[in-house]
Structures are given as C-alpha cells and as structure tokens.
C-alpha positions as a LaTeX table, in Angstrom:
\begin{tabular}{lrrr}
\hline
Residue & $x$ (\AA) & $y$ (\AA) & $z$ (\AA) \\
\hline
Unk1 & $-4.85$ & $-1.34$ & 23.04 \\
Unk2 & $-6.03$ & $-1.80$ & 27.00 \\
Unk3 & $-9.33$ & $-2.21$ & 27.51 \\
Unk4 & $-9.95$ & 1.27 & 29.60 \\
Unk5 & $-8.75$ & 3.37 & 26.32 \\
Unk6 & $-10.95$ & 1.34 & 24.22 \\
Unk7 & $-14.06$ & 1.85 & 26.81 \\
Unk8 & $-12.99$ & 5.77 & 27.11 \\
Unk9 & $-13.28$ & 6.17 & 23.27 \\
Unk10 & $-16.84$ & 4.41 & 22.67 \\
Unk11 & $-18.08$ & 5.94 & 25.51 \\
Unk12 & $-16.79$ & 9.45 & 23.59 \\
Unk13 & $-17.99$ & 8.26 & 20.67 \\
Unk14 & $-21.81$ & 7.40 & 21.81 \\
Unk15 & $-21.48$ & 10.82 & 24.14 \\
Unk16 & $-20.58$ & 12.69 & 21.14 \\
Unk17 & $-22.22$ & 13.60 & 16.86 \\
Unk18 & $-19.56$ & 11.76 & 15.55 \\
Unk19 & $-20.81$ & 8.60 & 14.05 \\
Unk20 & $-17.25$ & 6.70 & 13.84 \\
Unk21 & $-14.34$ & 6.19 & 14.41 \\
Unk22 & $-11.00$ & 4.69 & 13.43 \\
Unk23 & $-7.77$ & 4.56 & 15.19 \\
Unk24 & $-4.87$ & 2.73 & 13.98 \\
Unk25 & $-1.50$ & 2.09 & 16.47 \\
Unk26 & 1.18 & $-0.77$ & 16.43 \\
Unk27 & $-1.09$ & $-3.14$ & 18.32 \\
Unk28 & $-3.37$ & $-3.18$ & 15.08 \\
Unk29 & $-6.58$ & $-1.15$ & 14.39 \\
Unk30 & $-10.02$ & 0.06 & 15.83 \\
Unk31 & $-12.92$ & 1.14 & 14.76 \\
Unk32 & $-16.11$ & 1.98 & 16.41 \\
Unk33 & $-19.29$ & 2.96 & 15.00 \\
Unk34 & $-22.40$ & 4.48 & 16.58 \\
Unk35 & $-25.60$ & 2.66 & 16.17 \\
Unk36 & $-27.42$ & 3.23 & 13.34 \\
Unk37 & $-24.99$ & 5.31 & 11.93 \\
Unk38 & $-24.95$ & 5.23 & 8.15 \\
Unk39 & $-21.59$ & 4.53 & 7.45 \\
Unk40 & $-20.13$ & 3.30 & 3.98 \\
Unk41 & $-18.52$ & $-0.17$ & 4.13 \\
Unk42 & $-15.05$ & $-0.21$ & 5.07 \\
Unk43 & $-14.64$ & $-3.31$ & 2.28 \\
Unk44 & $-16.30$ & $-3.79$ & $-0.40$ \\
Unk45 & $-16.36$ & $-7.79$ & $-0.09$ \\
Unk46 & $-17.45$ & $-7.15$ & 3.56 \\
Unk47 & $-21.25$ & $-6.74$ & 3.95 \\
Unk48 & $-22.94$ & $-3.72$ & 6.13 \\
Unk49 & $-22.75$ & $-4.92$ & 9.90 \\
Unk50 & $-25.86$ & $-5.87$ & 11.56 \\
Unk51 & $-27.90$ & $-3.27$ & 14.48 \\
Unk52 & $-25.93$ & $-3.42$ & 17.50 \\
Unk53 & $-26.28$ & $-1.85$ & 20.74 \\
Unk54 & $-24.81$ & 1.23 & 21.69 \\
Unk55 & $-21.50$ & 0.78 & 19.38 \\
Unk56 & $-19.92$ & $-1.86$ & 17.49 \\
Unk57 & $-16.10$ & $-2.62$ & 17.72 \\
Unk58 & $-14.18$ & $-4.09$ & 15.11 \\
Unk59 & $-10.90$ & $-5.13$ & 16.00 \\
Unk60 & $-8.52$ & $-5.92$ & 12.88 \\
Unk61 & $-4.73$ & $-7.40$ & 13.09 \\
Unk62 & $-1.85$ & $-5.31$ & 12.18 \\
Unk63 & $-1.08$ & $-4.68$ & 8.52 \\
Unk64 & 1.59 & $-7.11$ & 7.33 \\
Unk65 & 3.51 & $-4.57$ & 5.42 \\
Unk66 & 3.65 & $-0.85$ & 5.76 \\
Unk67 & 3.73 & 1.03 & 2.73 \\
Unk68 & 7.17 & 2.06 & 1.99 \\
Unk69 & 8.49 & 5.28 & 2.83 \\
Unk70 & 11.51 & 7.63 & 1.38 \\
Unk71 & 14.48 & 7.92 & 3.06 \\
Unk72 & 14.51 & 10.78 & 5.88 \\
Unk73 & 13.65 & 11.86 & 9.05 \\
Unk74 & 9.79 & 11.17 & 9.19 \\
Unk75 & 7.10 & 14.28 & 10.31 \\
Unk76 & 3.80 & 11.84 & 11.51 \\
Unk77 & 0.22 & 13.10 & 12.77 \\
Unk78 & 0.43 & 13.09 & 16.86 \\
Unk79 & $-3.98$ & 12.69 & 15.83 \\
Unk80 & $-6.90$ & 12.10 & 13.77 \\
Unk81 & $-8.00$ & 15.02 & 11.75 \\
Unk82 & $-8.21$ & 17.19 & 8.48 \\
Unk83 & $-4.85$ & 18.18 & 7.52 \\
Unk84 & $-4.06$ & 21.76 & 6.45 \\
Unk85 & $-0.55$ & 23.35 & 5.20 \\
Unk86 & $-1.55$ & 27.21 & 6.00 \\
Unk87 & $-3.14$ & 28.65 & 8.98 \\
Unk88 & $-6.00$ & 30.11 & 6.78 \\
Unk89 & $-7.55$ & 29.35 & 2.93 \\
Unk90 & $-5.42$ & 32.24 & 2.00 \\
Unk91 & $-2.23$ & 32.29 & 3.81 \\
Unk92 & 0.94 & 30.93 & 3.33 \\
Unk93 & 1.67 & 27.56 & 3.67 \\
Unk94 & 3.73 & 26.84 & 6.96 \\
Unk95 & 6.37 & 25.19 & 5.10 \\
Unk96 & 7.48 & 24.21 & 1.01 \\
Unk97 & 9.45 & 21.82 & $-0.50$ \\
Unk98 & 13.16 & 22.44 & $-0.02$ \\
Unk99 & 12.10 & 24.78 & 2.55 \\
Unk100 & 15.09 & 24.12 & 6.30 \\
Unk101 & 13.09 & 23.26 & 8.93 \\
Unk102 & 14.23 & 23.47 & 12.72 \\
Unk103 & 12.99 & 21.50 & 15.49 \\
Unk104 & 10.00 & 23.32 & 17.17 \\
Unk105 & 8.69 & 24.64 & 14.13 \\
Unk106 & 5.36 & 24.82 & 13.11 \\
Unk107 & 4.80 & 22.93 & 9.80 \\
Unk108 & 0.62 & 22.34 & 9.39 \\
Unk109 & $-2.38$ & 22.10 & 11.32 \\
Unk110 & $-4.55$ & 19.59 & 11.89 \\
Unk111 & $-8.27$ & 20.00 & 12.25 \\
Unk112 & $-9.45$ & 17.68 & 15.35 \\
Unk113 & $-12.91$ & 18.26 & 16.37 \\
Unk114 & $-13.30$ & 21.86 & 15.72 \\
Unk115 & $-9.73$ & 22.31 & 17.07 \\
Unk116 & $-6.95$ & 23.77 & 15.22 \\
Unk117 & $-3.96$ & 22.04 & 16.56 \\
Unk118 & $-0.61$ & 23.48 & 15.10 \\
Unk119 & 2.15 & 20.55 & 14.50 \\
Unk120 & 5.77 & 21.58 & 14.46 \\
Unk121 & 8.57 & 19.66 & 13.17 \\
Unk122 & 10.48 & 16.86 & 15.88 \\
Unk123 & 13.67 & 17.29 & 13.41 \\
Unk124 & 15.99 & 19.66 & 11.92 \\
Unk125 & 16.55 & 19.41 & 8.37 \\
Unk126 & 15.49 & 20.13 & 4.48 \\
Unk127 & 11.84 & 19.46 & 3.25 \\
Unk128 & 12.08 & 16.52 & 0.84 \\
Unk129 & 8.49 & 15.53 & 0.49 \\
Unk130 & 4.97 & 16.88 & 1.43 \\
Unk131 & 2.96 & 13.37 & 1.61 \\
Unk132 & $-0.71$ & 15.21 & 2.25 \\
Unk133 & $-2.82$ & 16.82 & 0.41 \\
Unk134 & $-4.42$ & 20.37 & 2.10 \\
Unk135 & $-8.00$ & 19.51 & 3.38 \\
Unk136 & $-7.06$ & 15.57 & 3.32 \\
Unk137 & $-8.21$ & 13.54 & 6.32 \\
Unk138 & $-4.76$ & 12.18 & 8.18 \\
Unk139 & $-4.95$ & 9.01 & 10.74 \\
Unk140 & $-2.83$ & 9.04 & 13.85 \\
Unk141 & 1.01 & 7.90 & 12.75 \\
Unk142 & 0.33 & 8.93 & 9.19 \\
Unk143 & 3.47 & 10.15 & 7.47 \\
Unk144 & 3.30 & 13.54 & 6.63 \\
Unk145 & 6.81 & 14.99 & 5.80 \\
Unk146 & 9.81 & 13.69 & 4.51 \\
Unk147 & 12.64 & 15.47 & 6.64 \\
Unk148 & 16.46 & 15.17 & 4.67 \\
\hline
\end{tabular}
C-alpha cells in the first residue's frame, strides 16, 4: 500500500467516529486505530498498544496461506462493511442456493458507513455456496459466493 492511501485513510479515520480500522489487500494488512480508542486486542498473546498520537498503524505481512476455497467462480466484497442478503429485515433475500445468477445482478448489500451499497454478481452461473452470514461484518476481498 503507497504511502498517500495510507495517509488518506488515517486522516479519515481521525476526521471521522470510527475508532478503527482494518484493511486487508495482497500487499498484506492495515490497521489503524484512533487514540484512545478502546479497542479489544487483535491477539490475545499481543498486549494493548501503548497512547499514541493521533493514530497508530500496524502494518502486518501477508498471510502465508489463504484459507481454501470451493471450486467456482468467486463473488468477493469490492469493501468493508455489514453484509446483508435482502434489501430489508423482511424481504427476500437477493439470491438462494441453487438460485442462476447473471452477470449484473444484484446479489447482497453491504452496509458501509451508513451506505447501502448493492453488489451484483461479476459472473454468470448457479449459486453453490453462500459463505456469509446476514448482519456479519465482511473485509474487502472476502469471499462471499461460490459461483458454479
């Protein structure tokens, strides 16, 4: 990650009531969290971080292994966010298992900063897998449909 995008987001974060952060690409992970913030350990082994100034950065290396996926075409979170399979509590879900899919078509939302951004599919193709539960928190890249 340059360091202009990783300036840009802690000056978002300190500008903004979130209190952190995480953002994991292929160059390996970040995380940034606001001073003071009360924020539960990321590992257990790993004690609280000390007061910094306006945000501490913790850069981390790449995973060494992924965790293995199903065969398919792959549906991953463009962003960050709460993950929801209908447009409303009550409505139907966007898409089941088994359920054809076509490219362009909208298959959850996902919640990003009081935003309701609608994902649609980047492949044609059967729904083999739903990886996420409704209401679960996603990370950018996360898996969350198996396409067949």
């Amino acid at each position: 990650m340059d360091l202009r995008k990783l300036k840009t987001l802690i000056d978002l974060v300190s500008e903004s009531n979130i209190s952190e952060l995480e953002i994991t690409e292929a160059e390996g992970k970040v995380r940034i969290v606001k001073a003071g913030a009360a924020a539960a350990p990321v590992y257990a082994a790993a004690p609280p971080p000390a007061a910094a100034p306006a945000a501490a950065v913790a850069l981390a290396a790449p995973a060494a292994e992924e965790p293995a996926v199903p065969e398919g075409k792959v549906i991953k979170s463009p962003m960050v966010g709460t993950f929801y399979r209908a447009a409303s509590p009550g409505a139907k879900a966007f898409v089941e298992l088994g359920d054809e899919v076509k490219e362009g078509m909208p298959v959850c939302i996902i919640e990003a900063m009081k935003i309701m951004n609608e994902i649609e599919s980047d492949c044609a193709g059967k729904i083999k897998r739903i990886l996420c539960e409704n209401g679960q928190a996603v990370e950018f890249g996360q898996p969350l449909f198996i396409v067949e």
